[in-house]
N, C-alpha and C positions, 0 to 999 in steps of 0.2 A: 073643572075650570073654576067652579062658582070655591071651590077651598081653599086653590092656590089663589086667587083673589082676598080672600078675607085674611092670609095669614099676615102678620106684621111687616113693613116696610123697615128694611134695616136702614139707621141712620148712616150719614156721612162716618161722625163720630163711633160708631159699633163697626162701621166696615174697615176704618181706619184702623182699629184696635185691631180686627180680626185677620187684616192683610199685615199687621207688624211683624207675625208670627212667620209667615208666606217668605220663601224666596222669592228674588224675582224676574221676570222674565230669561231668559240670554239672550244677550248682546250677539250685534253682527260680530260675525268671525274676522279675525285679524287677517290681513294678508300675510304673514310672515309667522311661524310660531315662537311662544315668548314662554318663559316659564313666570312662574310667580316664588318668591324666591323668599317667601316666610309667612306660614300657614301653620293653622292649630287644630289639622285633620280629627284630632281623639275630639275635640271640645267640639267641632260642628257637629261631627256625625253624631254626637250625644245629647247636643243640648238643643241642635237645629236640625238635626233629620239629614236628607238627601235632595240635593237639588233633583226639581222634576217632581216631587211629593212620590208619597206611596213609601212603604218599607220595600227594603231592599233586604238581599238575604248576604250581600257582601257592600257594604255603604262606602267602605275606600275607593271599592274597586268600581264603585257607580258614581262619584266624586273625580274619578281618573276622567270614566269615559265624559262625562258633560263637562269639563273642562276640554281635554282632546278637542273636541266639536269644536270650540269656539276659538282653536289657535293654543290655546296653555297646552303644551306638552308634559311639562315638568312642574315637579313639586317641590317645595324641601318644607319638612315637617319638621317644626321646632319645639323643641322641649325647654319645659318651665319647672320643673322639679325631678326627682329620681323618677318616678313612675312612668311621667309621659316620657321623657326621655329614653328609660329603655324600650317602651312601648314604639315608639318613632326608629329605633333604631332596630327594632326588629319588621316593621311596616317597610321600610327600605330596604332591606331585604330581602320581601316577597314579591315586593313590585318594583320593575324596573324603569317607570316614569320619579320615584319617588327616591329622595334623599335626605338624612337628617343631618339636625345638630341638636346637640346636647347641651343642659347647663340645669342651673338653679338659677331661676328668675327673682333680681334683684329685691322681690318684695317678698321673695320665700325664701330668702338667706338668713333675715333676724328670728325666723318663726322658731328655724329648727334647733331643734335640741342638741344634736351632736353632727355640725356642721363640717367640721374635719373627716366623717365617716360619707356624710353625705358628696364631699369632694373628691373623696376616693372612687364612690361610685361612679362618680362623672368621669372622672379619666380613665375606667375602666372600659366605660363606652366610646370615651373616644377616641379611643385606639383601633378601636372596626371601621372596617375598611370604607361601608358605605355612611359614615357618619364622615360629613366634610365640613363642619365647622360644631365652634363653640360659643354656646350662648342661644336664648338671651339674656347676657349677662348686663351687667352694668349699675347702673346708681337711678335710683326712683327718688327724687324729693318731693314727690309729689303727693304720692301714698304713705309714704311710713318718716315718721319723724323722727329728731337728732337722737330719741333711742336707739332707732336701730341704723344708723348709718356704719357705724364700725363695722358692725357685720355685715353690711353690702359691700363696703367699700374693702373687705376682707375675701369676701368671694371674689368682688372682681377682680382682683389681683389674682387670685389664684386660679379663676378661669383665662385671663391672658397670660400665667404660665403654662397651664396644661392646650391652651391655642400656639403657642411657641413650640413646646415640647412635641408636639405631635404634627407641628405642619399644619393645619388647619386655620382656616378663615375667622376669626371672631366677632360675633354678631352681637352687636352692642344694644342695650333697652336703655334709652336715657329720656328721663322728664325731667323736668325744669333741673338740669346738673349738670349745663353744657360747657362749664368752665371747669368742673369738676371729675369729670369723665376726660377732659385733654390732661389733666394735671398728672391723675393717675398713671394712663398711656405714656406718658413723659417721662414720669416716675420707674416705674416698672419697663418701657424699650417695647414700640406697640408690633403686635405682628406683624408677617406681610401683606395680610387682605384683615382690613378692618372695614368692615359695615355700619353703617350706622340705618337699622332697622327702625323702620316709618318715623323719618326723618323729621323733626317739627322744629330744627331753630330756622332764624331767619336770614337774609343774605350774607350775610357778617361771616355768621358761623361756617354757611356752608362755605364760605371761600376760604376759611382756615382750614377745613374738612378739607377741601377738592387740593390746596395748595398740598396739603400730607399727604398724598395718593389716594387716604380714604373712597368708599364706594356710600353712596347717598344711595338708600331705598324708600320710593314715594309711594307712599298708601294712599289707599281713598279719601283721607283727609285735605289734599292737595286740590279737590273736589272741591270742598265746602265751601261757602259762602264767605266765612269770616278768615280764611285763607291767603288772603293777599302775601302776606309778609314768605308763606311757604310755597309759592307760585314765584317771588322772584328768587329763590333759594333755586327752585327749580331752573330756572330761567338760567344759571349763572353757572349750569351744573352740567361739566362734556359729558356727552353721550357716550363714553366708554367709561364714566366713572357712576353708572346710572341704573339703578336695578328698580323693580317695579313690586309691590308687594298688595296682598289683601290685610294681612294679619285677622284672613278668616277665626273666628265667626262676626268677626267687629270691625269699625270703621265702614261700613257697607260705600260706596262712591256713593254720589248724588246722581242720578235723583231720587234712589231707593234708599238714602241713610236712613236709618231705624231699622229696617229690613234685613234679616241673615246675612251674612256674606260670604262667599264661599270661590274659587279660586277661576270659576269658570266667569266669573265678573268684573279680571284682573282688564280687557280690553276696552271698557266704560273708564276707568285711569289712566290706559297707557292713550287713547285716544285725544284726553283731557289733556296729556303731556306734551302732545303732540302739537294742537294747538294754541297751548301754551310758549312752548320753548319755537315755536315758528317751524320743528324739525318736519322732514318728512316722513310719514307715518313706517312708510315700509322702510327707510332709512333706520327708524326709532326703533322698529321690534327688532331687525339684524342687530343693533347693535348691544341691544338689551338680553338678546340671546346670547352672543357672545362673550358678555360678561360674565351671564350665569355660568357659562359652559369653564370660562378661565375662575372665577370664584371659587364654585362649585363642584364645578363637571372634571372628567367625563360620566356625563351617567352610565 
């Protein structure tokens, strides 16, 4: 008694630090199940562990079940270069809650060396059957400057033809380039299911978005505090053109932002959307299910 007394009192500040690292809790379970419809399984399990703490001797497949619990049935595992890409495409696979997509993410199209070899790959993969879309592809202005835009704006062309070519949904990465990402699609003739994964312009856009048929996917960003402008984007956005995303291991929802994120936390956002958009919750997950299922599915 008299040792655990003497030892040091951890500060607010050390405890703050030491729960950044920590998932966090889970949320009540949805009444209806929803998937989460763009997640970076390779990068959590590696860089953040497994929800629940502790090593796991299969981390996907313990990432399945503590989502399951809470209503997320479904996954889709999105690839950002060659590697994860086929990594994801073989993860889909082996599990039957789990589906991918394929691409070279827009800030890893200037890097490579031989770009044309690397788009070969991609449409090799996404020709298997459980990869159901492409990307995330698209235009980053945000990360990489007017160097390397040719080469983004080169990939993405050539991921919304191998997204044509093959049937498949194309899942768009766009930061500050929302005039520049419709030019393209314009250019180029956009698939039938265009996504625009964790959606950040503001109501403007997404009414040009929602008038195109596009699909809006709301991250835990929609959360934040300084979110106003992507809450009424939300707001103006039918429930059948409405997908719900973590882009695990980042964005965490509020109130745990800075904290892991991981796919079983997708009901902390669709909650927020919920009372957001005035919808009714069990209204919201059916029809969020359903979209994934006409996107995506069938799993």
């Amino acid at each position: 008694m008299l040792a655990a007394m003497s030892e040091p009192t951890e500060t607010r500040k050390q405890r703050a630090a030491r729960r950044a690292g920590e998932f966090p809790p889970a949320p009540e379970a949805l009444p209806r199940p929803v998937l989460d419809s763009h997640t970076h399984l390779d990068i959590t399990v590696n860089e953040a562990g497994v929800p629940g703490g502790g090593p796991a001797d299969d981390p996907v497949a313990a990432a399945i079940e503590v989502a399951a619990a809470v209503g997320v049935d479904r996954l889709v595992q999105v690839g950002v270069d060659v590697d994860s890409s086929r990594w994801g495409a073989g993860v889909a696979e082996k599990y039957p809650a789990v589906l991918a997509t394929v691409a070279l993410h827009p800030n890893e199209a200037p890097r490579l060396a031989d770009l044309d070899e690397a788009l070969r790959e991609i449409e090799a993969l996404a020709a298997r059957d459980r990869v159901r879309g492409v990307g995330e592809t698209g235009l980053d202005f945000f990360r990489t400057g007017d160097e390397g835009r040719a080469a983004q704006e080169e990939s993405f062309r050539a991921h919304i033809a191998i997204a044509k070519r093959y049937g498949k949904a194309l899942v768009i990465h766009d930061r500050d380039a929302h005039a520049d990402v419709l030019r393209v699609l314009d250019d180029e003739g956009a698939p039938d299911t265009v996504v625009l994964h964790c959606f950040s312009g503001d109501a403007e856009f997404a009414a040009e978005c929602v008038r195109r048929g596009y699909l809006l996917s709301f991250a835990g960003t929609v959360t934040f505090g300084s979110a106003g402008a992507l809450r009424e984007a939300a707001a103006l956005t039918p429930l059948d053109q409405m997908l719900v995303e973590t882009d695990a291991p980042y964005l965490t929802p509020m109130p745990h932002r800075g904290r892991p994120n991981a796919s079983y936390l997708i009901p902390l956002t669709v909650r927020f959307l919920a009372d957001t958009t005035g919808a009714d919750l069990d209204e919201l997950c059916a029809a969020i299910s359903a979209t994934g299922d006409r996107v995506f599915g069938p799993w």
